[in-house]
C-alpha positions, -999 to 999 in steps of 0.1 A, spaced: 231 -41 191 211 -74 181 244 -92 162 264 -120 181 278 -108 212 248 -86 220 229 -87 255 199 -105 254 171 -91 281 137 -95 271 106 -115 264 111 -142 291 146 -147 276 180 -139 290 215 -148 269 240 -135 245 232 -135 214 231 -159 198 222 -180 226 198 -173 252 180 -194 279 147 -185 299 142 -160 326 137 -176 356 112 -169 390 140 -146 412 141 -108 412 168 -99 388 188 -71 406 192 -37 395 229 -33 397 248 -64 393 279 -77 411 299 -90 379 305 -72 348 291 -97 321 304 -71 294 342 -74 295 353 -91 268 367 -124 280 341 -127 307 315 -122 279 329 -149 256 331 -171 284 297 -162 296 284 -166 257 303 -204 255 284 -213 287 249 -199 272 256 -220 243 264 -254 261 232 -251 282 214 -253 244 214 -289 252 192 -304 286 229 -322 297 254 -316 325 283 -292 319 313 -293 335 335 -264 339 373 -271 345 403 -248 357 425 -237 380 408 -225 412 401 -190 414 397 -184 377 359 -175 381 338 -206 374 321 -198 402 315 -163 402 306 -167 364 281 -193 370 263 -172 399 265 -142 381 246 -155 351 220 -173 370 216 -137 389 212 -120 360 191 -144 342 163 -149 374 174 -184 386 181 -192 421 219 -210 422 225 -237 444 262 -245 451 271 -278 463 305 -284 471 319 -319 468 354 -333 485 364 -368 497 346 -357 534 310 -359 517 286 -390 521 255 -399 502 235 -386 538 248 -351 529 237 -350 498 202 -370 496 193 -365 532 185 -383 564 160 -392 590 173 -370 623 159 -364 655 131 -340 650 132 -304 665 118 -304 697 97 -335 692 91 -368 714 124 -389 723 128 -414 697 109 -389 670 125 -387 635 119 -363 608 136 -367 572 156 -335 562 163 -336 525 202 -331 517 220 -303 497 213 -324 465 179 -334 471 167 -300 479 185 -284 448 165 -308 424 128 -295 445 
């Protein structure tokens, strides 16, 4: 099938057609975890293709356990791109997200290291 709604895999590219983004570094897997192909998960997985057209955040909103998640990991699975989930709540400081100098691993008393945060290391 090549019309709208049909899997894109091929030439660098991944999507659904007609939208498609490029393959990333990762190993794609031979047998996924998440059916992309039933119907609802497929539009919802093509409406997500098409709002990453544009280089700007995207924010997915729902009820939890609705598969924002799972749809977002699945795609970046199949499409070769490592996922880095961050979780956010009123607990979590700028130091958990940037990073921090902290005693280094079995260095001298006194010695610091920087560790980069959640945040930080996502964007490297």
């Amino acid at each position: 099938a090549t019309g709208d709604g049909a899997f894109i895999d091929r030439d660098g590219i991944f999507g659904i057609a007609p939208f498609a983004i490029p393959r990333g570094p990762a190993t794609t897997p031979k047998t996924m975890s998440f059916e992309l192909s039933a119907p609802s998960t497929r539009r919802n997985a093509a409406r997500l293709l098409r709002a990453m057209q544009l280089p700007k955040p995207i924010l997915l909103e729902g009820s939890p356990g609705v598969g924002k998640t799972s749809l977002v990991s699945a795609l970046a699975k199949a499409a070769g791109h490592n996922l880095v989930r961050i979780n956010l709540s009123e607990q979590t400081d700028m130091m958990d997200l940037l990073g921090a100098d902290l005693p280094a691993d079995g260095g001298a008393a006194g010695e610091f290291r920087w560790a980069d945060g959640a945040f930080l290391a996502a964007l490297k």
